[in-house]
DRENVOPA-70510 format. One record per atom (N, C-alpha, C, O, CB): x, z, y. Coordinates in steps of 0.02 Angstrom, whole numbers, padded with zeros to 5 digits, always signed. Each point is the difference from the previous one (the first is absolute). Glycine has a CB too. Layout:
XZY
...
***
This chain:
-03664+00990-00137
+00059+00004-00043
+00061-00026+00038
-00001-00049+00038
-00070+00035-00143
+00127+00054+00090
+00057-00052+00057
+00041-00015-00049
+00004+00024-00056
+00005+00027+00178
+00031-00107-00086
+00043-00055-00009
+00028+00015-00078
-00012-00031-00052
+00044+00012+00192
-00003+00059-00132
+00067+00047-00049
-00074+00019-00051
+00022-00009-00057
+00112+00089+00164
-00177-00067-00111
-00045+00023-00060
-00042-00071-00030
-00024+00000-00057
+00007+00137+00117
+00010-00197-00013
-00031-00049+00002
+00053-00081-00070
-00014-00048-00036
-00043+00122+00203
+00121-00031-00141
+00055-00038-00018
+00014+00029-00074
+00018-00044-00038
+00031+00021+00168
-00052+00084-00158
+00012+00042-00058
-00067-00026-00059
+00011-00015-00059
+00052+00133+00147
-00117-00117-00060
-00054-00008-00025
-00015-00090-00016
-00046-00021-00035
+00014+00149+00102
+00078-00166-00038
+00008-00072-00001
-00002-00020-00078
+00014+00047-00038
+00060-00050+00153
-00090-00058-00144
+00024+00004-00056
+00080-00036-00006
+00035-00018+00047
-00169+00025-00085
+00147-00010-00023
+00078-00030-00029
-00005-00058+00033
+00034-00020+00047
-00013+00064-00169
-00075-00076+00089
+00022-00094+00032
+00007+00011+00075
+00039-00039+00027
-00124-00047-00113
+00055+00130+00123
-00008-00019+00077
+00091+00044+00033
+00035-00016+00049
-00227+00024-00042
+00203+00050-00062
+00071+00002+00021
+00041-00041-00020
+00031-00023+00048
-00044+00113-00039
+00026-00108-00052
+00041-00056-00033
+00007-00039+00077
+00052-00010+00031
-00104-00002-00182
-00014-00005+00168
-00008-00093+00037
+00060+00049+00064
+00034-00041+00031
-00220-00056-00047
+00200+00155+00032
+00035+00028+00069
+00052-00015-00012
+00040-00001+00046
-00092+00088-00011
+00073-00107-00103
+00101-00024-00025
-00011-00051+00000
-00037-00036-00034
+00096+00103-00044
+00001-00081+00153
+00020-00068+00009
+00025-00019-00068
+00031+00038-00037
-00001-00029+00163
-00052-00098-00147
+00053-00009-00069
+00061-00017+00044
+00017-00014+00058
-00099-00041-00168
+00112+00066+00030
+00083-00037+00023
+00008-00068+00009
-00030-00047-00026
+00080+00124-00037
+00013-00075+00123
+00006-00098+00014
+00031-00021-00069
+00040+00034-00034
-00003-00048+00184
-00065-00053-00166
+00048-00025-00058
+00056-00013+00008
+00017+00028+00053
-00088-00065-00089
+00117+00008+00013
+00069-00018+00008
+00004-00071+00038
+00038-00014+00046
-00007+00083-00156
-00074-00105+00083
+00006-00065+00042
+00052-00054-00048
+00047+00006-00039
-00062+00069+00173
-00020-00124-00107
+00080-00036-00044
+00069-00015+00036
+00043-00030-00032
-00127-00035-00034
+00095+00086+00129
+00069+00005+00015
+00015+00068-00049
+00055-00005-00028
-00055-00055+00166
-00027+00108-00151
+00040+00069-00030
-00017-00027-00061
+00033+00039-00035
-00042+00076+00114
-00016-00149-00115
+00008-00004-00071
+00053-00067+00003
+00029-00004-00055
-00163+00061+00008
+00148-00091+00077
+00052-00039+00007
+00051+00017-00029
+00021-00012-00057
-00059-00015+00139
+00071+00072-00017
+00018+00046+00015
+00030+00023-00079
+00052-00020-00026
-00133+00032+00144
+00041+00025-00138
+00009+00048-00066
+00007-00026-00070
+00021+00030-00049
-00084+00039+00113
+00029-00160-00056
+00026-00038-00038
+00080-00016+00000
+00039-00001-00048
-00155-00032+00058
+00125+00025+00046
+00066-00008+00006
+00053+00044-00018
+00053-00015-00027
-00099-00038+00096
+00023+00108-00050
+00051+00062-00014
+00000-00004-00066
+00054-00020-00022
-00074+00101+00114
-00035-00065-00148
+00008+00013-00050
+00034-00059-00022
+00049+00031-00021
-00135+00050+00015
+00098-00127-00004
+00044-00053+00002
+00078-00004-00011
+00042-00022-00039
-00131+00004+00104
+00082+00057-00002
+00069+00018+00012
+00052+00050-00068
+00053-00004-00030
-00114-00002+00171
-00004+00057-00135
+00022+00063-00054
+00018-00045-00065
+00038+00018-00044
-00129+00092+00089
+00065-00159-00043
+00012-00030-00065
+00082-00014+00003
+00041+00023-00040
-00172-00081+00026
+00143+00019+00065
+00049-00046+00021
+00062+00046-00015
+00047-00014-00038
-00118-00060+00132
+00062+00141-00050
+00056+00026+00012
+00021+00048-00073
+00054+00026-00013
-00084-00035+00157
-00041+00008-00188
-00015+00037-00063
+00076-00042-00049
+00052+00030-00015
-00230-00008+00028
+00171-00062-00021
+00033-00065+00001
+00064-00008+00000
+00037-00023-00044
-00116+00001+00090
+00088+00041+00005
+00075-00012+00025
+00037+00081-00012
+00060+00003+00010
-00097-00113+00100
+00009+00159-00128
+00007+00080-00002
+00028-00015-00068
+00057-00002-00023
-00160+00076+00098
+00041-00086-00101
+00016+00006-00099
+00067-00052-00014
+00043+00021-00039
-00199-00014-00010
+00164-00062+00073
+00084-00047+00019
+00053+00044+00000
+00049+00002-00036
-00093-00084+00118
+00024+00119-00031
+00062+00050+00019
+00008+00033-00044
+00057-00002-00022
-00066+00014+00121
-00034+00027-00132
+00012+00043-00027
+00028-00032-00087
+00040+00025-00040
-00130+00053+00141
+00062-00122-00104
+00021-00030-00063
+00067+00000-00009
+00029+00026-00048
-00117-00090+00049
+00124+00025+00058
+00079-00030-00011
+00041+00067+00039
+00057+00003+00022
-00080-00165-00011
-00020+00201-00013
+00074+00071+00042
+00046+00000-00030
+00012-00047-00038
-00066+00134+00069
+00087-00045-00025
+00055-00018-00049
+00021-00019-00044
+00021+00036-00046
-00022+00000+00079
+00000-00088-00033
+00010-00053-00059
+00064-00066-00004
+00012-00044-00041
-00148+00073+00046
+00165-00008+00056
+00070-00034+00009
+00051+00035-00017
+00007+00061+00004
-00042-00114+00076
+00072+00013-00101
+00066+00037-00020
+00046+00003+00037
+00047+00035-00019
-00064-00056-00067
+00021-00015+00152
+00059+00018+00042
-00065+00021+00068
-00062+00002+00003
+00199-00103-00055
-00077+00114+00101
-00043+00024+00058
+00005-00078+00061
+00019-00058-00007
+00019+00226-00016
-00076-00117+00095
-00014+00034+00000
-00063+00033-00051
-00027-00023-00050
+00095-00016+00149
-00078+00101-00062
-00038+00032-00051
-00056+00033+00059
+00020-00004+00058
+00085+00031-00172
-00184+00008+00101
-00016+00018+00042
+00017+00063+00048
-00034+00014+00049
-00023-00083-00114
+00146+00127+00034
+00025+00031+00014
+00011+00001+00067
+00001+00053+00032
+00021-00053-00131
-00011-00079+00138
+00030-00026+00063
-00052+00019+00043
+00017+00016+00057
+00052-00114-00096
-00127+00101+00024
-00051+00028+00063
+00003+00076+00035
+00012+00056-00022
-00091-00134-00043
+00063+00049+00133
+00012+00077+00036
-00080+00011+00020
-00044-00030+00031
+00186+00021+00032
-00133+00066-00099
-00060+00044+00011
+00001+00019+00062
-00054-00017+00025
+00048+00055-00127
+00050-00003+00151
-00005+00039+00050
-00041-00056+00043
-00049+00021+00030
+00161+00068-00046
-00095-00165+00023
-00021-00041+00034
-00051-00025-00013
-00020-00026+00052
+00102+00019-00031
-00117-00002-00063
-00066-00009-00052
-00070+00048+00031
-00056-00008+00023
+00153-00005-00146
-00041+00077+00105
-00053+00058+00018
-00016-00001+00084
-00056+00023+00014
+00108+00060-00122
-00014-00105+00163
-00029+00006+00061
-00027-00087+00006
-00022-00021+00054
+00110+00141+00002
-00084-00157-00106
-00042-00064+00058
-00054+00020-00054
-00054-00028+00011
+00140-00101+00055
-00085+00167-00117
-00088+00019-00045
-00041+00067+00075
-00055+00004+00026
+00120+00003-00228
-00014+00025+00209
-00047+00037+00069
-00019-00033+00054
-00043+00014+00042
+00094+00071-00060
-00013-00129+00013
-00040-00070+00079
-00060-00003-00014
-00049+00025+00026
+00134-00122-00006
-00076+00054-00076
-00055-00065-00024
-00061+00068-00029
-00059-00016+00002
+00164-00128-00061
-00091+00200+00039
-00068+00035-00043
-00029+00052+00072
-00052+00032-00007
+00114-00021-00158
-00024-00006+00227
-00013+00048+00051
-00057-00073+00044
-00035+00016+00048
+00183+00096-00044
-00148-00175-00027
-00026-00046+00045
-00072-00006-00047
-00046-00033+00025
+00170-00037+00037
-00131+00089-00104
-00057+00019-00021
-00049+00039+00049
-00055-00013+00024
+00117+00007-00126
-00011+00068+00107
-00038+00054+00056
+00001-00032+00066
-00032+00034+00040
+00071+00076-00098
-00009-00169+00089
-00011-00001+00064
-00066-00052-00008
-00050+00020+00029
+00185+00010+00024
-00140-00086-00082
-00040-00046-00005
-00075+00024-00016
-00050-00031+00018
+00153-00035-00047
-00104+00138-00015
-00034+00035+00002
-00038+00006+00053
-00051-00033+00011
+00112+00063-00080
-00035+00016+00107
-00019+00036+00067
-00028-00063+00032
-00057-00005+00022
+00151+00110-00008
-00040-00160-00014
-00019-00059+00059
-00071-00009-00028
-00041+00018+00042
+00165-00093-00013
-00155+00051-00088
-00049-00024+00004
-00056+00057+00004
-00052-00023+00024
+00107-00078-00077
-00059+00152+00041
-00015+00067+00019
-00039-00006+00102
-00055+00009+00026
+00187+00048-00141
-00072-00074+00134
+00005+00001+00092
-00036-00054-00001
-00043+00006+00044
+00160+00040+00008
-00125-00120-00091
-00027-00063+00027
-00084+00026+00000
-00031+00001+00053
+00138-00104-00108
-00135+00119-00001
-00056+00030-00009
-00017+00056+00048
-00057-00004+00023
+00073-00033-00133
+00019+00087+00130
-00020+00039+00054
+00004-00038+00057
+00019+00038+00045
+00012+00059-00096
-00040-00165+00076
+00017-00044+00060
+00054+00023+00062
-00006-00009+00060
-00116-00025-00088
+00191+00074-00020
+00049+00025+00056
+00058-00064-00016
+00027+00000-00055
-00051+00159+00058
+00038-00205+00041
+00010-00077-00037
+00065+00020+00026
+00041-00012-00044
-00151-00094+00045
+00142+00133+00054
+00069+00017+00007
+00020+00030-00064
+00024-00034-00046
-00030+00050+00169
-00003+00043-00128
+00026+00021-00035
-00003-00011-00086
+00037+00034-00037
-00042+00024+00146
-00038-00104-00134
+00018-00053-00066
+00029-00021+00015
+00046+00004-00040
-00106-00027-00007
+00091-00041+00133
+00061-00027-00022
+00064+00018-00004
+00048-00035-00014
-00105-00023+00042
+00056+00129-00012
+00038+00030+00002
+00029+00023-00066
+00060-00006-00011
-00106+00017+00115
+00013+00011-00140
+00004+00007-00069
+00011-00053-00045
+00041+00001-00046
-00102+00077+00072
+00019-00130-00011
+00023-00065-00044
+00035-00030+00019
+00009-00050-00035
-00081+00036+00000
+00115+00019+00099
+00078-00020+00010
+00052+00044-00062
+00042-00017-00043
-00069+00001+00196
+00000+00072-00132
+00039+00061-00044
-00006-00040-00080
+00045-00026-00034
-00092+00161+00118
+00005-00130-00092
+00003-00054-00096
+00049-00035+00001
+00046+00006-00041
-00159-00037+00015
+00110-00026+00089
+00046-00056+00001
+00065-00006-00020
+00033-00030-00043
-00094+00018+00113
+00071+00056-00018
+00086+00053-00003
+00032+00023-00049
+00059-00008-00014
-00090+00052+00091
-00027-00001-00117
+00033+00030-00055
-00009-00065-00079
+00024+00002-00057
-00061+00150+00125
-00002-00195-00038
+00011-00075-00055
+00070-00022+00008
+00047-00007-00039
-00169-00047+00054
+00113+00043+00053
+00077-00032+00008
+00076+00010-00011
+00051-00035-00002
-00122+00019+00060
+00049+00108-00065
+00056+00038+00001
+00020+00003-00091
+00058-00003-00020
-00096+00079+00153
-00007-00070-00167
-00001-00008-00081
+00016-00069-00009
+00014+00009-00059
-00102+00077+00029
+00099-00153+00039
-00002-00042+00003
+00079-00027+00030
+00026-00054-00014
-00163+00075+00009
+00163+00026+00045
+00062-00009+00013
+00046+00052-00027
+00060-00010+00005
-00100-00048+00085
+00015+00123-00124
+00009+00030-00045
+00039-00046-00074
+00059-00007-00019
-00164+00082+00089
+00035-00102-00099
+00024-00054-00043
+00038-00050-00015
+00018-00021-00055
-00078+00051+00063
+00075-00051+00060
+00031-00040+00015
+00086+00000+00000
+00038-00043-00023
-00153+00036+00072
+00133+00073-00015
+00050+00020+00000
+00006+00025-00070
+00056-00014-00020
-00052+00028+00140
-00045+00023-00173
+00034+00029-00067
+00027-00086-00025
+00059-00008-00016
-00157+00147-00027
+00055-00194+00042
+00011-00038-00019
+00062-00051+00020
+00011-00043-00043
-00120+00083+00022
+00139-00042+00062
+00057-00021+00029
+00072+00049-00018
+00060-00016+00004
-00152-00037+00089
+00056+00127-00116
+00063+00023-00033
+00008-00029-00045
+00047-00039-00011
-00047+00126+00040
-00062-00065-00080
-00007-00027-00063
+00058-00071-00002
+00053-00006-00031
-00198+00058+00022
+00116-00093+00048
+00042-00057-00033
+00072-00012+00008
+00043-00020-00039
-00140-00027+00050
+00101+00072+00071
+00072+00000+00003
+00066+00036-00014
+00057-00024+00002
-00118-00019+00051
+00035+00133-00075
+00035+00033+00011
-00004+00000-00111
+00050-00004-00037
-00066+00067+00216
-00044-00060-00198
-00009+00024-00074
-00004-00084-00029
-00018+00002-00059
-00061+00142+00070
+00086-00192+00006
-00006-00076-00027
-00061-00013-00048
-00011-00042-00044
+00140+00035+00048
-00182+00082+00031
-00089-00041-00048
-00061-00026+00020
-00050+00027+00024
+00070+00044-00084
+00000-00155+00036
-00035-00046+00041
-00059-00009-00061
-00004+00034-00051
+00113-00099+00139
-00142+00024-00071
-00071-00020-00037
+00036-00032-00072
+00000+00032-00052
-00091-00068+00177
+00116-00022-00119
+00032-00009-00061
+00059+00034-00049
+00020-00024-00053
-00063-00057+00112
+00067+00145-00025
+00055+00022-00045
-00017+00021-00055
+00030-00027-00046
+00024+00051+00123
-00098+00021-00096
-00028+00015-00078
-00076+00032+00014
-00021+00025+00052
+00155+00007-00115
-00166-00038+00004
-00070+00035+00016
-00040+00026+00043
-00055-00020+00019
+00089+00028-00080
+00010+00055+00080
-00013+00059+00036
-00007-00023+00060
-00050+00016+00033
+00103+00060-00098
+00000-00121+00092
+00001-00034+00069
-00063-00038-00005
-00046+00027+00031
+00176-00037-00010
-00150-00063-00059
-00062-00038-00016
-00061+00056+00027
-00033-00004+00052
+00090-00073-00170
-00062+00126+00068
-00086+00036-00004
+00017+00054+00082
-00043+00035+00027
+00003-00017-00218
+00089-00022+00206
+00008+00059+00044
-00028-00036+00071
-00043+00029+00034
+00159+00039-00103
-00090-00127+00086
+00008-00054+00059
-00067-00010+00008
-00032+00006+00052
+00142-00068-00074
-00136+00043-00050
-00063-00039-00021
-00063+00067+00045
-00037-00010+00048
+00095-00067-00207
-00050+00135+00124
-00047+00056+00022
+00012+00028+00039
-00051+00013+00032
+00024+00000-00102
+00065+00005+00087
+00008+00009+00109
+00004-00056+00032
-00022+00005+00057
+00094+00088-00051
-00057-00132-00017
-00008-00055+00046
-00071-00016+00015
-00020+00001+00059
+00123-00043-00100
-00160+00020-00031
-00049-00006+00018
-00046+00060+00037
-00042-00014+00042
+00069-00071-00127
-00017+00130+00072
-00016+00078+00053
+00008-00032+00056
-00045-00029+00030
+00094+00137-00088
+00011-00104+00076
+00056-00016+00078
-00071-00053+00033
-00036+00004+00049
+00219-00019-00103
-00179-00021+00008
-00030-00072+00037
-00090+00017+00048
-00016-00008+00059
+00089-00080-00194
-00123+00121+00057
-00040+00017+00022
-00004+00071+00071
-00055+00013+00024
+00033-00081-00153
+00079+00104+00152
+00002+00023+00036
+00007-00024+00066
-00021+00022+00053
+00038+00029-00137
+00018-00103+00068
+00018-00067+00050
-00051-00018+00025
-00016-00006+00059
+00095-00038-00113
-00119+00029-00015
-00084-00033+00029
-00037+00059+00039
-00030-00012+00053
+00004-00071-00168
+00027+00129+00098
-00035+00053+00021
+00001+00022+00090
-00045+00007+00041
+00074+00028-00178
+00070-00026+00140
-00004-00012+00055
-00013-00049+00067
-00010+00010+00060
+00050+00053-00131
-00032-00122+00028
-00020-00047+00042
-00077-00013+00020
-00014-00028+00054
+00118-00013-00100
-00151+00060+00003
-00071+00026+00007
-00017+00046+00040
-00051-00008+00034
+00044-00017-00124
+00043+00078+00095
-00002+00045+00046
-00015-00015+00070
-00047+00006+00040
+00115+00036-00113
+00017-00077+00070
+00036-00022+00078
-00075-00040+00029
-00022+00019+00054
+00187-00051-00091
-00200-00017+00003
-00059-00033+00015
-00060+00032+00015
-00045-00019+00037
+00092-00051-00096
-00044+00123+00024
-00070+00038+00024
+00028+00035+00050
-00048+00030+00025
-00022-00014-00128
+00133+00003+00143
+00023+00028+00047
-00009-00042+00052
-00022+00022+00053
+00090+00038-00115
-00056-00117+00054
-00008-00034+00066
-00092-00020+00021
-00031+00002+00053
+00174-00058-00084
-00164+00035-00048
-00081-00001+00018
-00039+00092+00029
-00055+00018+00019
+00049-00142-00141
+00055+00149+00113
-00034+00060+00039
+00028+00018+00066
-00032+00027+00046
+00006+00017-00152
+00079-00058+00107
+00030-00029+00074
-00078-00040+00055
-00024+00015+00054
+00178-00055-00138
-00165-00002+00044
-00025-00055+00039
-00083+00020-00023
-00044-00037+00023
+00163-00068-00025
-00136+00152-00035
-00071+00038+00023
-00049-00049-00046
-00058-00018+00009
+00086+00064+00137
+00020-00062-00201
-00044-00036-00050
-00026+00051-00062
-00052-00004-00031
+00121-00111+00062
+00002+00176-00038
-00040+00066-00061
-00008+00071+00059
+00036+00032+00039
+00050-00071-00191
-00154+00038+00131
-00019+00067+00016
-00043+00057-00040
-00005+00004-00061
+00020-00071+00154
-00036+00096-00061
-00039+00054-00058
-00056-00045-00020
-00008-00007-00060
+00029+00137+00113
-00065-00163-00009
-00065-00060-00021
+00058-00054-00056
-00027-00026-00048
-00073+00018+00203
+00150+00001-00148
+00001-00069-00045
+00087+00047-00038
+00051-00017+00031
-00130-00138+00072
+00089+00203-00159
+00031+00018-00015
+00028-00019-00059
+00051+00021-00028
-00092+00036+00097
-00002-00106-00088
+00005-00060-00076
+00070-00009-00023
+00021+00033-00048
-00118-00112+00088
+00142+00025-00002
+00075+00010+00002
+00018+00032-00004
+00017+00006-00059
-00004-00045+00093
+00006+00091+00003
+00044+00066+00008
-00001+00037-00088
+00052+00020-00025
-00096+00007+00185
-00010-00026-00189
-00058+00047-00040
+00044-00068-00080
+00047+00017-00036
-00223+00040+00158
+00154-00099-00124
+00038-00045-00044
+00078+00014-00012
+00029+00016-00052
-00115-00097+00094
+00113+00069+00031
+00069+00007+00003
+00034+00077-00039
+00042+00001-00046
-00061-00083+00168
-00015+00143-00085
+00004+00046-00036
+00005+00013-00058
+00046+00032-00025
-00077-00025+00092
-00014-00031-00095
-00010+00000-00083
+00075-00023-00026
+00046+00035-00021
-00189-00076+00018
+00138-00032+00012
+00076-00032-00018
+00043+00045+00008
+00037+00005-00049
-00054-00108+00082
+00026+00132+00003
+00068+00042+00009
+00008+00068-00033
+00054+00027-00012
-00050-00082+00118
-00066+00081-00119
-00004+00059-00028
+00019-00002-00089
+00019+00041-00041
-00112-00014+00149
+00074-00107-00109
+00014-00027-00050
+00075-00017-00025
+00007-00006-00061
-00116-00022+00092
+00160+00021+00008
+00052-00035+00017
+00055+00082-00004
+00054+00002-00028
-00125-00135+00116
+00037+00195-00051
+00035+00044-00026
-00014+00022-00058
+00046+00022-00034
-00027-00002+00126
-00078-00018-00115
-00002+00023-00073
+00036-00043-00054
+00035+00034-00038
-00144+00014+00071
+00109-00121-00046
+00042-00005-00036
+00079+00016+00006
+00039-00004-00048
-00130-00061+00031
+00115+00090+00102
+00064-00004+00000
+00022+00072-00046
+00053+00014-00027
-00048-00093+00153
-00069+00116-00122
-00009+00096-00046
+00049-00035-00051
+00061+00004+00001
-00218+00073+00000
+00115-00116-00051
+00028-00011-00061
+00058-00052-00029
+00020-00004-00059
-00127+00047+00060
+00124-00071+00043
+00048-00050+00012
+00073+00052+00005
+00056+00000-00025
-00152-00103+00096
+00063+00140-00030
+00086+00054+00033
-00005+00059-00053
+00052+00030-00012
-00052-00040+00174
-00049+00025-00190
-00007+00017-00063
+00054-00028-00058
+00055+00021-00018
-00175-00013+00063
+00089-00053-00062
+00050-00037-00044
+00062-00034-00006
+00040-00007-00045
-00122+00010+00037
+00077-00019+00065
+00067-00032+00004
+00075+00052+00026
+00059+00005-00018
-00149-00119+00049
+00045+00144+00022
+00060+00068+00012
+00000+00092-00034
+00031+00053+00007
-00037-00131+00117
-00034+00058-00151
-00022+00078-00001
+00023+00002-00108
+00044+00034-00028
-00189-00022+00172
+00092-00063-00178
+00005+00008-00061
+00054-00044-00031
+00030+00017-00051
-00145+00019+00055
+00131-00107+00035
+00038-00036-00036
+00091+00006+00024
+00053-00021-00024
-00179-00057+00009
+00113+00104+00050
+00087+00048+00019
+00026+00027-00058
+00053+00031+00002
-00083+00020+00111
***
């Protein structure tokens, strides 16, 4: 009898035993996912805030003062670094280690570039339209929920920058991709709430 007729004729349990099981998550990834979901809470939180006190001042500013045109290209930074961080950890697992850092520089960049994006709407904001954190509501929940975004992107990139240099120095590779693989998550995380954040704040509460 050969192989291929030997293997058909097998029973269930003995094919079954040929599927590798799946790796568990481990408790760095349930950490991990503790944490995140956490977060969803946090930022759940600070969404329903916003949305509570929208317009609800009687003088301005008002959320009219936001520029979309500028909104909309640091949201293509920060949601296109999805796709690079992607790929990077993609390349770490295929053991082509140039070219992940190459890519997860590319993340870096486009963190940094959303991040100075923000930075600048926010320096109009105050100086040119006078809406600071304390002037009325809108300023409070507005400061309050991009800012805390802003911040965790902050963290994000600065996590990055660290697994850049530990892969610099031949500490992440395809054998030890743990970091990189964590870090990812966070960030994939970090653009999805920015979906609904730029959602709401520019898109519905305009």
């Amino acid at each position: 009898m050969s192989d291929v007729s030997a293997e058909i004729m097998s029973s269930p349990h003995d094919r079954d035993a040929l599927i590798p099981e799946p790796a568990p998550l481990g408790p760095v990834r349930w950490g991990m996912l503790a944490f995140l979901f956490s977060e969803v809470a946090f930022f759940s939180t600070l969404i329903v805030a916003y949305i509570t006190f929208l317009h609800a001042d009687q003088s301005g500013p008002t959320p009219a003062v936001l520029s979309l045109p500028l909104v909309i290209g640091t949201t293509i930074c920060l949601l296109s670094s999805s796709g690079t961080i992607h790929v990077a950890e993609g390349r770490l697992r295929a053991g082509a280690k140039g070219m992940f850092l190459c890519w997860w520089l590319a993340t870096i960049v486009l963190g940094v570039l959303f991040l100075a994006g923000t930075a600048y709407e926010w320096h109009r904001l105050i100086t040119h339209d006078g809406l600071t954190i304390s002037r009325n509501l809108f300023g409070t929940t507005f400061y309050t929920l991009v800012g805390f975004h802003a911040l965790h992107v902050t963290g994000g990139v600065i996590a990055m920058s660290i697994v850049l240099l530990l892969g610099l120095r031949g500490r992440i590779s395809a054998k030890n991709p743990l970091g990189a693989e964590m870090v990812s998550w966070y960030w994939h995380f970090v653009d999805g709430v920015w979906v609904v954040v730029f959602t709401v704040v520019y898109l519905v509460g305009r």
